[in-house]
ROLORO-490590 format. One record per atom (N, C-alpha, C): residue in three letters; x, y, z; residue number from 1. Coordinates in Angstrom, 2 decimals, padded with zeros to 5 digits. Layout:
BEGIN
<rec kolro="Ala" X="X" Y="Y" Z="Z" drenlum="NUM"/>
...
END
This chain:
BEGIN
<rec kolro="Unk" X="-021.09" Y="-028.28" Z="-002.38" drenlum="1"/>
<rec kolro="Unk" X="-019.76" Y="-028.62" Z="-001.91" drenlum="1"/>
<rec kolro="Unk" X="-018.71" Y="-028.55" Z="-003.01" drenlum="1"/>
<rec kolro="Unk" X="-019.21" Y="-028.74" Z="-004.06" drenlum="2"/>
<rec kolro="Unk" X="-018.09" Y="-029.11" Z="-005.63" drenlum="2"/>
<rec kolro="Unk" X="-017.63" Y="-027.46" Z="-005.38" drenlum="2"/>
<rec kolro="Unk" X="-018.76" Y="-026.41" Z="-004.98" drenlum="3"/>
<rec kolro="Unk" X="-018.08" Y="-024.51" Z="-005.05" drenlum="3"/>
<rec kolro="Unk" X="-016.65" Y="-024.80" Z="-004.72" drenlum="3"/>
<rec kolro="Unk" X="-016.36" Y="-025.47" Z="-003.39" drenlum="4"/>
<rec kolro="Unk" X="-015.42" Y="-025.15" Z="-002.62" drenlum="4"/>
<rec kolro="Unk" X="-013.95" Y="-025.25" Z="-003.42" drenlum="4"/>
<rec kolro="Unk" X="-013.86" Y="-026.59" Z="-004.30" drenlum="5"/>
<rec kolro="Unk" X="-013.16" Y="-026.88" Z="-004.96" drenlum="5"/>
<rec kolro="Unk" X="-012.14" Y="-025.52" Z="-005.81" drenlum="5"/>
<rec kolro="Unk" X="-013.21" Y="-024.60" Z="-005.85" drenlum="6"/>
<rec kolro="Unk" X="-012.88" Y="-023.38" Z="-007.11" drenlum="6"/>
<rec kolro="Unk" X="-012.55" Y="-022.37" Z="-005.16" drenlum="6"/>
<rec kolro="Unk" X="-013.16" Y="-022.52" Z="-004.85" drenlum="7"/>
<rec kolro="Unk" X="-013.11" Y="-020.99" Z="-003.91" drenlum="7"/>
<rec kolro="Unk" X="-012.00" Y="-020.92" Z="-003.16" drenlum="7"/>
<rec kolro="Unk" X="-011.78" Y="-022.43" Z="-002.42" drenlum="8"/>
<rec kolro="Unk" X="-010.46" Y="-022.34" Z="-001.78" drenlum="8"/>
<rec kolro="Unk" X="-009.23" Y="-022.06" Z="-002.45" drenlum="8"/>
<rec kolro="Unk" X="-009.11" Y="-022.79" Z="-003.95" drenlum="9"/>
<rec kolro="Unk" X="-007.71" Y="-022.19" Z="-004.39" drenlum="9"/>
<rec kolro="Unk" X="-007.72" Y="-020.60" Z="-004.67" drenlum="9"/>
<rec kolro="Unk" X="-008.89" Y="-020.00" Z="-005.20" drenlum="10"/>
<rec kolro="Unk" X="-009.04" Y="-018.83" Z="-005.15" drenlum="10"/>
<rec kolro="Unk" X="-008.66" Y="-017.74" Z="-004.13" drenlum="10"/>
<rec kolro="Unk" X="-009.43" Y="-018.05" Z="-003.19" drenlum="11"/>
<rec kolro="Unk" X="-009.01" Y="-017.45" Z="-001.98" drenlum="11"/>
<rec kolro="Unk" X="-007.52" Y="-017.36" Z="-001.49" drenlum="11"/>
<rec kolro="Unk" X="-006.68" Y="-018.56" Z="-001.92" drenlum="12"/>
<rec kolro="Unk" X="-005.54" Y="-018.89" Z="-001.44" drenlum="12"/>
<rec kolro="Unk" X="-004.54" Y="-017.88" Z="-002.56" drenlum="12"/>
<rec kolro="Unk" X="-005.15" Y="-017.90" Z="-003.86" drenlum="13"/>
<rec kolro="Unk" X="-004.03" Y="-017.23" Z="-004.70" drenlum="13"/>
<rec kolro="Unk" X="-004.31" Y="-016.19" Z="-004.49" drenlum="13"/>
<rec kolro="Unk" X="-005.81" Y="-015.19" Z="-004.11" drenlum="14"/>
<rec kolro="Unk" X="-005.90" Y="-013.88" Z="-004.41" drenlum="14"/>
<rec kolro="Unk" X="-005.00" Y="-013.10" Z="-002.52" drenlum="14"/>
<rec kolro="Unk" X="-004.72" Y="-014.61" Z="-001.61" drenlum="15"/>
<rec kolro="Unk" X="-004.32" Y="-013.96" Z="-000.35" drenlum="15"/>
<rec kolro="Unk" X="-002.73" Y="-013.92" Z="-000.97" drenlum="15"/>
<rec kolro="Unk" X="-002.53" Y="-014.86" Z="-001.53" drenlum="16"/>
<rec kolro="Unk" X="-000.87" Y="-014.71" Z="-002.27" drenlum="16"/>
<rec kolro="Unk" X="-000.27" Y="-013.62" Z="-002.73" drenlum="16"/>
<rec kolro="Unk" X="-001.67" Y="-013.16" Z="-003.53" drenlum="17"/>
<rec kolro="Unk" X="-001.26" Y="-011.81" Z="-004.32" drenlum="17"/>
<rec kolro="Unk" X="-000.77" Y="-011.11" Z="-003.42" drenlum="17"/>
<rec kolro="Unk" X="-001.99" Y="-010.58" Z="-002.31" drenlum="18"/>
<rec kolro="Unk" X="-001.88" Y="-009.85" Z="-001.49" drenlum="18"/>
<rec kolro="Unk" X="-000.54" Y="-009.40" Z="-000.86" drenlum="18"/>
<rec kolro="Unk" X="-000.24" Y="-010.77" Z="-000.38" drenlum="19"/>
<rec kolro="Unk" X="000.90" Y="-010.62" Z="000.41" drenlum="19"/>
<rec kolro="Unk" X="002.47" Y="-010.55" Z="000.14" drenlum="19"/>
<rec kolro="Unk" X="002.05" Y="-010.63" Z="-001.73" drenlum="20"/>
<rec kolro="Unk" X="003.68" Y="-010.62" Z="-002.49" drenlum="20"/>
<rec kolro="Unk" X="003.30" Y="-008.82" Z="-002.96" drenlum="20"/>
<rec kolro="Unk" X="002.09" Y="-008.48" Z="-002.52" drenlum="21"/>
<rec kolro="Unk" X="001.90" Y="-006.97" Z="-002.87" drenlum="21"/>
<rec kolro="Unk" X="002.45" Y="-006.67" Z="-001.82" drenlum="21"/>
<rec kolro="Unk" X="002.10" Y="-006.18" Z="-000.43" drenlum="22"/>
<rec kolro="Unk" X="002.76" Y="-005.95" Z="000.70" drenlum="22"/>
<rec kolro="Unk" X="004.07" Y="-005.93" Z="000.87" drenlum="22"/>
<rec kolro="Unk" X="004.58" Y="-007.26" Z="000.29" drenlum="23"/>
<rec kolro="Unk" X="006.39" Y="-007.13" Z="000.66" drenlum="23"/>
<rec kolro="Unk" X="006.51" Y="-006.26" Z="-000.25" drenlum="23"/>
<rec kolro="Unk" X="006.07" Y="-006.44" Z="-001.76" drenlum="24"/>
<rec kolro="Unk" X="007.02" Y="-005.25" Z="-002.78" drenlum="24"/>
<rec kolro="Unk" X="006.89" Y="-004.03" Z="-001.79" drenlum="24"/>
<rec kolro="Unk" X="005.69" Y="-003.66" Z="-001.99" drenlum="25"/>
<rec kolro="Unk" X="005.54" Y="-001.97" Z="-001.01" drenlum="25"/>
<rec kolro="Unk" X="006.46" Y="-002.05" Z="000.30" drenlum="25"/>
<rec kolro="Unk" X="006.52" Y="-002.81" Z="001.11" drenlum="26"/>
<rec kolro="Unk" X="007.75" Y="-002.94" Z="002.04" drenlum="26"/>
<rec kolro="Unk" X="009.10" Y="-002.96" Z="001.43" drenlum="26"/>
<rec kolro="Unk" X="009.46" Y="-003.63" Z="000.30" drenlum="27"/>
<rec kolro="Unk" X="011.05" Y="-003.20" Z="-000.52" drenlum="27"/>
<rec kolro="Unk" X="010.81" Y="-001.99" Z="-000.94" drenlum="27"/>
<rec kolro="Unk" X="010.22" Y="-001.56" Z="-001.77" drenlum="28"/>
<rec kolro="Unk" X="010.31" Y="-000.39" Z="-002.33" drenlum="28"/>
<rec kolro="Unk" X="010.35" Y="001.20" Z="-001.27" drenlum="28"/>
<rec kolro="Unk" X="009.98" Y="000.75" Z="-000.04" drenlum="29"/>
<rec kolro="Unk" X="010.13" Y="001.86" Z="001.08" drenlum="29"/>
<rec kolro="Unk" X="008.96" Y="002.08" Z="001.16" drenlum="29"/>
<rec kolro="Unk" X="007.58" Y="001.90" Z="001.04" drenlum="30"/>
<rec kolro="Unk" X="006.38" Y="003.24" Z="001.09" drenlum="30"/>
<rec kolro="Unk" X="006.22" Y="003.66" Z="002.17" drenlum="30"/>
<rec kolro="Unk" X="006.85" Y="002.67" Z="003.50" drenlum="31"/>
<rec kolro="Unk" X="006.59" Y="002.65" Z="004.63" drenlum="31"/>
<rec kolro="Unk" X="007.19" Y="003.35" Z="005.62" drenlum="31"/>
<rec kolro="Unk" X="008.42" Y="003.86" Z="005.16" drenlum="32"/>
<rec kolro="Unk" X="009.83" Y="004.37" Z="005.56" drenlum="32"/>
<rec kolro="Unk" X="009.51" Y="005.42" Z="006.83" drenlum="32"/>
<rec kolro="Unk" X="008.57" Y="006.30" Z="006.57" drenlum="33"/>
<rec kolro="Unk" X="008.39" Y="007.53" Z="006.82" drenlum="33"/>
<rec kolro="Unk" X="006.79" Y="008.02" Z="007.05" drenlum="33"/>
<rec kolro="Unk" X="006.06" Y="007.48" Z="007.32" drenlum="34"/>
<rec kolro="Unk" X="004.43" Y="007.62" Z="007.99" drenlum="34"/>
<rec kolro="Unk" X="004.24" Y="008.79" Z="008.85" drenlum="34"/>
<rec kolro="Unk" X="005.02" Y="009.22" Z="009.91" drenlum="35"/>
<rec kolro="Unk" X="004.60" Y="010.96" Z="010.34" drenlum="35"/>
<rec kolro="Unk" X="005.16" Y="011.70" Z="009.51" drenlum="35"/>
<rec kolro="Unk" X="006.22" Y="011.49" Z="008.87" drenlum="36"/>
<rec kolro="Unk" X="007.02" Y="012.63" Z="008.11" drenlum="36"/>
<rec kolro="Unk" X="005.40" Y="012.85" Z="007.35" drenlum="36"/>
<rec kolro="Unk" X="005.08" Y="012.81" Z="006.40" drenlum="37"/>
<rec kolro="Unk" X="003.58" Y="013.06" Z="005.70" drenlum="37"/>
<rec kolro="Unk" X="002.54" Y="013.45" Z="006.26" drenlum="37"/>
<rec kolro="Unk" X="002.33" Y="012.97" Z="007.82" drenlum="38"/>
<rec kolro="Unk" X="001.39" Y="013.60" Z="008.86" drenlum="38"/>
<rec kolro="Unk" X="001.92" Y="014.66" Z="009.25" drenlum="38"/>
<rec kolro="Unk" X="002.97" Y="015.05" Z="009.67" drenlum="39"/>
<rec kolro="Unk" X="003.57" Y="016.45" Z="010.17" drenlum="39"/>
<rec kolro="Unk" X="003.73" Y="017.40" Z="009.46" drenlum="39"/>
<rec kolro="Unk" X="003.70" Y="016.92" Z="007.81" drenlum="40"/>
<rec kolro="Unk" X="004.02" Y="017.53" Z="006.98" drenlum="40"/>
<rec kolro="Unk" X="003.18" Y="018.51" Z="006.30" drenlum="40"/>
<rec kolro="Unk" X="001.95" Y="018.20" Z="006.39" drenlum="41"/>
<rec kolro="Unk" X="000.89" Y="018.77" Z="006.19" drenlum="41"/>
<rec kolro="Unk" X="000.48" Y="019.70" Z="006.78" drenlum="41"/>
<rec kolro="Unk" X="000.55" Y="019.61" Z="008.02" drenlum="42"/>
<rec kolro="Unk" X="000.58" Y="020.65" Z="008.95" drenlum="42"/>
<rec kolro="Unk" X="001.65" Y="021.76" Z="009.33" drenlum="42"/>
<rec kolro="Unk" X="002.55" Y="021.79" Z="008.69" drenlum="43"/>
<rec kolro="Unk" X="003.51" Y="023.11" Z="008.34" drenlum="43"/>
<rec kolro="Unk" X="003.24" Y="024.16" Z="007.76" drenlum="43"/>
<rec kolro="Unk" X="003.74" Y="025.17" Z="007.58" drenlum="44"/>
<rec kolro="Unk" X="002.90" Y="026.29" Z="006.98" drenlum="44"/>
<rec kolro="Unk" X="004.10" Y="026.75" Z="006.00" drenlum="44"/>
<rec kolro="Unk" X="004.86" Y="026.12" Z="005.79" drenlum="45"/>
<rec kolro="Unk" X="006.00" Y="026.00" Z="004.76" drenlum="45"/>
<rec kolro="Unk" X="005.73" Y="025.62" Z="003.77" drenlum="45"/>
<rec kolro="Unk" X="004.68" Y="026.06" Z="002.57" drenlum="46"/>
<rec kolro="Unk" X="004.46" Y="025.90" Z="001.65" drenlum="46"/>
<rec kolro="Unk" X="004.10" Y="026.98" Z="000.92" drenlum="46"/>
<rec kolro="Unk" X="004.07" Y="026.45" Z="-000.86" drenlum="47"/>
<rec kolro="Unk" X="004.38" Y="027.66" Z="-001.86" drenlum="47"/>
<rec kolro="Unk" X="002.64" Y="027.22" Z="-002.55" drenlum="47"/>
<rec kolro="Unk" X="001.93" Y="028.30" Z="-002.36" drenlum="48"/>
<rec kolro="Unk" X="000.78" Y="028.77" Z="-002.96" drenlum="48"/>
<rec kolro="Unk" X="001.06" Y="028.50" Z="-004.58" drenlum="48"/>
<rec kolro="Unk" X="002.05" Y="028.96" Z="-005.08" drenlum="49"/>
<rec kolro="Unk" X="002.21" Y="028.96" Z="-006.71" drenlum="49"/>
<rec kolro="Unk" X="003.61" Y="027.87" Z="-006.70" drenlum="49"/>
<rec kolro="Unk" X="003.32" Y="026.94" Z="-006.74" drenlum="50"/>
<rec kolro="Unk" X="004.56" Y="025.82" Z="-007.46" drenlum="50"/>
<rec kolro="Unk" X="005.00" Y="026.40" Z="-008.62" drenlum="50"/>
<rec kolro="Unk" X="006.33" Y="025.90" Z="-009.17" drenlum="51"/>
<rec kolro="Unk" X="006.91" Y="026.36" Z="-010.23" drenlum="51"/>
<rec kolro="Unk" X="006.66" Y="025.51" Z="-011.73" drenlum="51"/>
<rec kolro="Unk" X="006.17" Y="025.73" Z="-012.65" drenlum="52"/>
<rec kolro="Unk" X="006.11" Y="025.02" Z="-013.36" drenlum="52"/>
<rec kolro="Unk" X="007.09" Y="023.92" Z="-013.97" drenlum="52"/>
END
């Protein structure tokens, strides 16, 4: 029973992390645009040799 002592705050800070990770990626936009990247792939509008 003494585990719990260590696991619950654990659990509680590593869900904290989590979820102050999530909002950044929600401010920063990553989310903005999810088919644009699926549709995008599937175009045939692309360059075989990129430019250096």
């Amino acid at each position: 029973m003494e585990i719990l002592t260590i696991l619950i705050p654990v659990s509680l800070f590593l869900g904290g992390v989590g979820l102050v990770a999530f909002f950044w990626a929600l401010k920063k936009g990553q989310f903005d645009d999810p088919q644009g990247d699926a549709n995008r792939i599937l175009t045939t509008d692309y360059d075989d040799k990129p430019k250096p």
